[in-house]
Structure formats: C-alpha cells, structure tokens
N, C-alpha and C positions, 0 to 999 in steps of 0.2 A: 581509601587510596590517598599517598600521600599530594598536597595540592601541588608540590612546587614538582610531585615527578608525572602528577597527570597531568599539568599544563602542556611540556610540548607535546603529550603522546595523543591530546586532545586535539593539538596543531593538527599534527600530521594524518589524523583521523578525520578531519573537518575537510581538511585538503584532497582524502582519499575520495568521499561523500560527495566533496563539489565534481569532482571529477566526472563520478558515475552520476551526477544529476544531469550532468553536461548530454550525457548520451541517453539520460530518458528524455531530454527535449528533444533527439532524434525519433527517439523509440515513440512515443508522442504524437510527431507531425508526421511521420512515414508511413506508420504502422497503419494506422485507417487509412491511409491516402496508396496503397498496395504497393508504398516505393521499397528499395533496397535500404536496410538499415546499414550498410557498408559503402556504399557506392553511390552516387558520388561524395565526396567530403564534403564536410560543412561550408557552406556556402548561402549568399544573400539568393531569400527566395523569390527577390524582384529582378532585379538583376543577374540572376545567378553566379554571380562575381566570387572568386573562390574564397575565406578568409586565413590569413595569414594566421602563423603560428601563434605572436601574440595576441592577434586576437579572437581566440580561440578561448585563450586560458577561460576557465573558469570564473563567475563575477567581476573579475578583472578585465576581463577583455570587451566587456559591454562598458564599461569602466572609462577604458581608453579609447575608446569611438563616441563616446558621448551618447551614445545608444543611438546611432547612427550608422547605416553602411558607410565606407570609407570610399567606396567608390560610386555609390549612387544615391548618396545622401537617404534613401530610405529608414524611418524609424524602424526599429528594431523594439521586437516588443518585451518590454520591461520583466514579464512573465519567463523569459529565460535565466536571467542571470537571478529571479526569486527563489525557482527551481533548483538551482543550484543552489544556492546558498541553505536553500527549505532541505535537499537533503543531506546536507555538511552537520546541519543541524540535528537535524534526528540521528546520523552515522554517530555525532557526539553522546546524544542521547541514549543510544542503546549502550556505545561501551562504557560511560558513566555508571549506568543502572548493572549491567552485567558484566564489567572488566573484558579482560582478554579470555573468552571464553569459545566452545564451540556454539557458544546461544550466540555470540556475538555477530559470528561469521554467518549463523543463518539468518538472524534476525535481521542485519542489516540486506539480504538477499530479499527474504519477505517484505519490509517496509519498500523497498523500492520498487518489487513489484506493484505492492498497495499502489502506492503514489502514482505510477507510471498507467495503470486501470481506472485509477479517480479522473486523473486529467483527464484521458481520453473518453470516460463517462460525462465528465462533465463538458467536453465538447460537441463530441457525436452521441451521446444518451447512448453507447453499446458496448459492451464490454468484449473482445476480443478473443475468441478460442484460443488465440497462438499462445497470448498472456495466460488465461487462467488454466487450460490443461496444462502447460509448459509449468505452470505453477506448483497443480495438486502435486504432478512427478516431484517436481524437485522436493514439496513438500513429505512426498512419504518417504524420497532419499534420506532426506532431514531425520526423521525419524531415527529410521534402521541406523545411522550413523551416531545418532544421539544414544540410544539403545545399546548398539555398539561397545560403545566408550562407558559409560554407566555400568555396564555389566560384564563386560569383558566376554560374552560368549554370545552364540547366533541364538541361543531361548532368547536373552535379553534384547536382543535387535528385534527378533519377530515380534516377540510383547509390543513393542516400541510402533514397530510397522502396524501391525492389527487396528494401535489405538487412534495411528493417523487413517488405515481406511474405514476403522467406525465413525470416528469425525468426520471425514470427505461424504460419507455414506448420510450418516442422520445429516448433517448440513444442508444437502441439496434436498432432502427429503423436508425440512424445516419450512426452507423457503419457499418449497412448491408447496404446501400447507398454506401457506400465509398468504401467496397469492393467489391461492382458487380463495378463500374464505374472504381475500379483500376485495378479487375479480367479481364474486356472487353481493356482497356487500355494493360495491359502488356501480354496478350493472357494466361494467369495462373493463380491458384489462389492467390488472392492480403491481405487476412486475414485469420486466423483460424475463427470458430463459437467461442472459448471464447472470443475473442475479445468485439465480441457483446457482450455478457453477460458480463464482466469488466464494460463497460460503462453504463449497464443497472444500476449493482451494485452502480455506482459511482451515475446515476442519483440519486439513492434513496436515495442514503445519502447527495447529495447538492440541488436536485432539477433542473428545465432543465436550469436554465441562468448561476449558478456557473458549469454545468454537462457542456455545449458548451464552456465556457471558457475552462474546463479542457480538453477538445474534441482540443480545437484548439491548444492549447498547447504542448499536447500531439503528434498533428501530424505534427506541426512546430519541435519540438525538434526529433522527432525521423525522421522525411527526412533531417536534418540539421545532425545527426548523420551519419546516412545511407549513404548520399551522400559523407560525408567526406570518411567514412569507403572503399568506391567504390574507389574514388581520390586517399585514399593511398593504395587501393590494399589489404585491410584486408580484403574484402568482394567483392566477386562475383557479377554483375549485378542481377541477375538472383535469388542468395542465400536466401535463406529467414532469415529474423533473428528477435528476438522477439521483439513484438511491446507493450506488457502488461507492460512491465519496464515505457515505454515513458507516455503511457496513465496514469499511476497512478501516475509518476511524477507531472503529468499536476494537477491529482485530489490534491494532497497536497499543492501544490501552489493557485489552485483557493480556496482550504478549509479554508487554514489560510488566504490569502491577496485576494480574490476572489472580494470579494464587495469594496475592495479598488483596484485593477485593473479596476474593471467597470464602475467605479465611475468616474475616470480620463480619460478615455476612454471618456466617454458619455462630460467630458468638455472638451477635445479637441478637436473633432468631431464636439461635437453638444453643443455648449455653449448656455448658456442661452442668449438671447438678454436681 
C-alpha cells in the first residue's frame, strides 16, 4: 500500500479505534458492575458530574483536563485514555496487515472484544457470558459472511459456518482438557468455566488450526509470565491470576500472522522432499 495514501487512511482508522476504545472503557466498568451500558452518559464516577462534549473526545479529552475531573478535581485514571489509544492502535494494525478487507471489519470487532474480556479479566478474574457467547454468535456470523463472499454460494457459507462451530466445539473442549489435567495436577482448581468459553469464542472466529495455534500460544505465554511472576515473588504458587489476557493474546497473533506461523512451521518440520 502506498505510504503517502495509507497515512491519512491510517489517520482516520486510528480515530475510528480511539472512538470505539472510548466505549470499551464503558463496556469495562459497567459490564461487571450490572449498570446500563447506555444510560447514564459518561460522567465522573466520584462526583457523578456529567462530562462535556470535549471532554469526552477520545485521549484528548483526559488531555485537556489534565487527567482531572473538571468539576471535582478527582484523578482520572490514566488507563482510559491508554485504552483508547491501545485500540486506535491495533484498528491501525489489523488494516495495515489486511487492507480494506471484510477481515478487516471483523477483525477489528474480534480484537475489541479480546481487549474489552482481558480488562475486565484482569480486574474481576471472570470473563462474562454477555461478552463471550454475544462473541462465538457474531463469530459464526463472521464465518457464513466470510464464506459467503469467497464462494459466492450458501455450500461455501455453510463450509465456512461448520468450520467456525468445529473450532467453537474442539476449543471449549480443549480447555476443559487442560483444566481437569491441571485441576488433578495442582490438587485445585486450575481454570475458571469462561476460559472455556473464550476459546470457544476464539474458535469461531479462526476456525480449530488458527483456534490451537492461539491455544498454544496463549498457554506458552501465560506459564512463561506466571512463572516469571512466582521467581520474582509477585505471585504466589498457589495465587490464581487471569489467564483470558494470555489466550486472546495468542488469538490476535494467530489472526493477523496465523497461516504465516503455520506455514513456516510445516517447512521446518516437515519440508517438502
């Protein structure tokens, strides 16, 4: 792509990203806490002081308050306008890596779920039914629409569909593996049930060979954390700590570079004669 025509389309992509970050740090503090994701507006959650339009906008508007309530001086916590900015950033990322494509459109729907399930894992350590079933659906839509388009007829959709509910399918089936064999292993239990349900999600949206890449990924990088975290003493043996961050790591790496991961795999391994 050329640089001087992806720069503004990159602009306005970054801007679309900040926007929708802006309303996972709704979807974020409401979501576990049973409020309405609509109602009331954004507003200081000390004060409840409503906030003004501009400062509202996106990283800009924590910007122009100094990361301050304007009305009750209140800090404002720096993690909003990160979030925002975190997903301007990957919106840039996926259509970099995929152009204006219908990957684009979904991928950038998947990563934001990812994201919007990690925070609130890594807050309340639970992963939320609304988020990951509301997920696998959109994920098999994804599919059948992907299928769709690719084949121009409903065999090719259903193909498409199948291979997001054998992914949804072996995924939850994976994880509940993993945690009876780590539950019997460490005498405790070794997963929450959304875990399952993350992977299932993730299946639907890659299918099971990008869903096991994001699987193994996910559980190399989060024992390679963990164990660090144990060695310096930030973490208890014992402690449990969320593992929904690592798994949807793994999914946005198999999403964007997935079939070039396997691909390289399969020639070092098993090279062609």
């Amino acid at each position: 792509m050329d640089f001087l025509l992806a720069l503004p389309a990159a602009m306005v992509v970054f801007l679309l990203g900040a926007a929708i970050g802006s309303f996972l740090n709704v979807v974020v503090y409401r979501l576990p806490a049973g409020l309405s994701l609509l109602w009331p507006p954004s507003r200081c959650p000390q004060c409840l002081h409503p906030l003004k339009k501009r400062e509202n906008v996106p990283v800009l508007g924590w910007l122009w308050l100094k990361g301050r309530c304007s009305h009750c001086r209140s800090p404002i916590p720096i993690r909003y306008p990160l979030v925002e900015a975190a997903t301007g950033l990957l919106f840039v990322l996926v259509f970099l890596v995929c152009g204006w494509s219908s990957l684009t459109w979904g991928y950038w729907l998947l990563l934001s779920e990812l994201l919007a399930l990690s925070l609130i894992d890594a807050d309340t350590m639970t992963l939320p039914n609304e988020l990951t079933q509301s997920g696998l659906v959109a994920g098999l839509v994804f599919q059948g629409v992907l299928g769709w388009q690719t084949g121009g007829e409903p065999s090719a959709a259903i193909a498409f569909l199948m291979k997001g509910i054998v992914g949804a399918v072996l995924g939850i089936w994976l994880l509940d593996i993993i945690s009876l064999v780590g539950s019997i292993a460490l005498g405790q239990t070794a997963m929450g049930a959304g875990d399952g349900k993350l992977m299932a999600l993730i299946g639907a949206w890659l299918g099971w060979k990008l869903m096991l890449l994001a699987g193994f990924l996910g559980c190399a990088m989060g024992a390679f954390a963990g164990g660090g975290a144990i060695a310096l003493g930030w973490l208890h043996r014992r402690q449990p700590m969320p593992f929904g961050p690592f798994l949807a790591l793994g999914a946005a790496i198999a999403a964007l570079w997935g079939d070039a991961i396997i691909s390289l795999y399969l020639q070092l391994f098993f090279p062609v004669a």
